[in-house]
C-alpha positions in Angstrom: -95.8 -161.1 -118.0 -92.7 -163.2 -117.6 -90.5 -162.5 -114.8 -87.3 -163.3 -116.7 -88.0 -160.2 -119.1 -85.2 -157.4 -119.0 -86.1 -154.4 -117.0 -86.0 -151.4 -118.9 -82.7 -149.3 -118.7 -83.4 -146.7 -115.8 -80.5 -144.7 -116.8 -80.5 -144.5 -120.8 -77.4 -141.2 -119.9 -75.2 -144.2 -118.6 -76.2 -146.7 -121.5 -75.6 -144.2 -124.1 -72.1 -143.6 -122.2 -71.1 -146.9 -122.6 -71.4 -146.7 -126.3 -68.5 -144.2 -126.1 -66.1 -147.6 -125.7 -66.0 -148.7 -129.3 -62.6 -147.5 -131.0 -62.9 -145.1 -133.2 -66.6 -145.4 -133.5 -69.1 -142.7 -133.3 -72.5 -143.9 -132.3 -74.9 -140.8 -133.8 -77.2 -140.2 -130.6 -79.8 -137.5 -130.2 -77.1 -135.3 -128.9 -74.5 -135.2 -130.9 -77.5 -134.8 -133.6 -78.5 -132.0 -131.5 -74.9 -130.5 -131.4 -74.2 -131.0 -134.9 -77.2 -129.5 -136.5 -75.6 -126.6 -138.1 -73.2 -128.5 -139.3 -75.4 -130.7 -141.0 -77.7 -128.2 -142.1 -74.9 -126.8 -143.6 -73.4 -129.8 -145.6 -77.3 -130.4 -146.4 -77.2 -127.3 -148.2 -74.4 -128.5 -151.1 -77.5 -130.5 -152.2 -77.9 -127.4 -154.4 -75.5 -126.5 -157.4 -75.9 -122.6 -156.6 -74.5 -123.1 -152.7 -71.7 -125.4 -153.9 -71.0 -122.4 -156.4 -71.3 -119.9 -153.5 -69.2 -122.1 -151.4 -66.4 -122.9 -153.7 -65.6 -119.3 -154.6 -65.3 -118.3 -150.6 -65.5 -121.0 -148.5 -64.9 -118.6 -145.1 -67.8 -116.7 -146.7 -70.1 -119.3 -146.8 -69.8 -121.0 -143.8 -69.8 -117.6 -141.7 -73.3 -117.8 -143.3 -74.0 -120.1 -140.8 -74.5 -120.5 -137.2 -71.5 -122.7 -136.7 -68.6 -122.8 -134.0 -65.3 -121.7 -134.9 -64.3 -124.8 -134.5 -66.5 -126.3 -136.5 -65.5 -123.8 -139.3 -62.3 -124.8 -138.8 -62.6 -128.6 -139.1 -64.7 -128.0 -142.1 -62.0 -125.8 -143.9 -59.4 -129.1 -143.3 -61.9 -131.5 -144.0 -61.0 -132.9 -140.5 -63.8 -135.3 -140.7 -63.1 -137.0 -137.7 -63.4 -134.2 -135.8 -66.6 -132.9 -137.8 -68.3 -136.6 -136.3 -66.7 -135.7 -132.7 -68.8 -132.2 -133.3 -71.8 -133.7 -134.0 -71.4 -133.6 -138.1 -73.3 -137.1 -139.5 -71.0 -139.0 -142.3 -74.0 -139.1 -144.2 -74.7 -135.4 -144.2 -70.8 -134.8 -144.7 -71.3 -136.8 -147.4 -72.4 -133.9 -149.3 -68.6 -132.1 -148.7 -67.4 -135.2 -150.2 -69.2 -134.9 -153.2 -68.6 -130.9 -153.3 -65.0 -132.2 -153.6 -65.2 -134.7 -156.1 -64.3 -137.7 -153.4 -66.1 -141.1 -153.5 -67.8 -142.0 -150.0 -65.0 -145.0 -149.4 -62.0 -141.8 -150.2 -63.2 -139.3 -148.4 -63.6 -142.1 -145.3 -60.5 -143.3 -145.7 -59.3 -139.9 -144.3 -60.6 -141.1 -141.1 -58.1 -143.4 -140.8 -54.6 -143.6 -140.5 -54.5 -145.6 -144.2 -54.0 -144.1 -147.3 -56.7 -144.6 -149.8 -55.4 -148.0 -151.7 -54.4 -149.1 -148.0 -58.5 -148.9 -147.3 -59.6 -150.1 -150.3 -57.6 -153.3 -149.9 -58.3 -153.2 -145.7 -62.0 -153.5 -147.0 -62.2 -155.8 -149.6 -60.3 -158.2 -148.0 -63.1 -158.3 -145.4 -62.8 -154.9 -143.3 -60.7 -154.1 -140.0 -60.2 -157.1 -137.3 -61.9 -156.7 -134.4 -58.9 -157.3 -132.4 -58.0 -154.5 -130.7 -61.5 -152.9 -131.6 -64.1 -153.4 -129.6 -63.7 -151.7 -126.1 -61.0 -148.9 -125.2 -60.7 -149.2 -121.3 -61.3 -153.1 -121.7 -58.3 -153.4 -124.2 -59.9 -155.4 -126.7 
């Protein structure tokens, strides 16, 4: 075994903390899987056109179905996406809201930002956000 080989990270707590430095970035670890699961479980459910009926005729209704926080409820009533991520909801679960909606994925994203949607659009076709500014919050760059 080489003796120049990285050690194994004793404290994977503090490594997964440090992925909390990216701007506006949501890295989707075990635990905000963990914490999000209803949520999830929820927007999994829109899969099926009888719970999207269910859900459009009382959304309140539906979502006291589930074993959600108020909070949660909450954000999903605003379609506060960016707090849905911060509660543990996955973008790729939510996308299911998204569709309940009738919003493409690159819309309903664009919520996320502070852009309108034909600001995103043209942010990512002409080759996506600069990484200026974007790539560590207490190290300002």
């Amino acid at each position: 075994m080489s003796e120049t080989a990285p050690k194994p990270t004793a404290d994977i707590h503090a490594y997964l903390a440090e992925l909390e430095d990216i701007p506006g970035t949501r890295v989707y670890t075990a635990a905000r899987a963990r914490k999000g699961y209803h949520i999830n479980q929820f927007a999994m459910s829109l899969m099926k056109a009888e719970n999207r009926d269910r859900f459009r005729a009382d959304e309140r209704a539906y979502l006291d179905e589930w074993d959600i926080s108020e909070e949660g409820k909450l954000a999903l009533l605003a379609r506060d996406y960016n707090t849905l991520l911060d509660l543990g909801g996955n973008v790729y679960f939510l996308s299911k809201l998204f569709s309940a909606d009738g919003l493409s994925f690159a819309e309903a994203v664009s919520t996320m930002t502070d852009m309108t949607f034909p600001e995103y659009r043209d942010m990512m076709l002409a080759g996506g956000r600069s990484p200026i500014g974007n790539r560590s919050i207490k190290g300002g760059y």
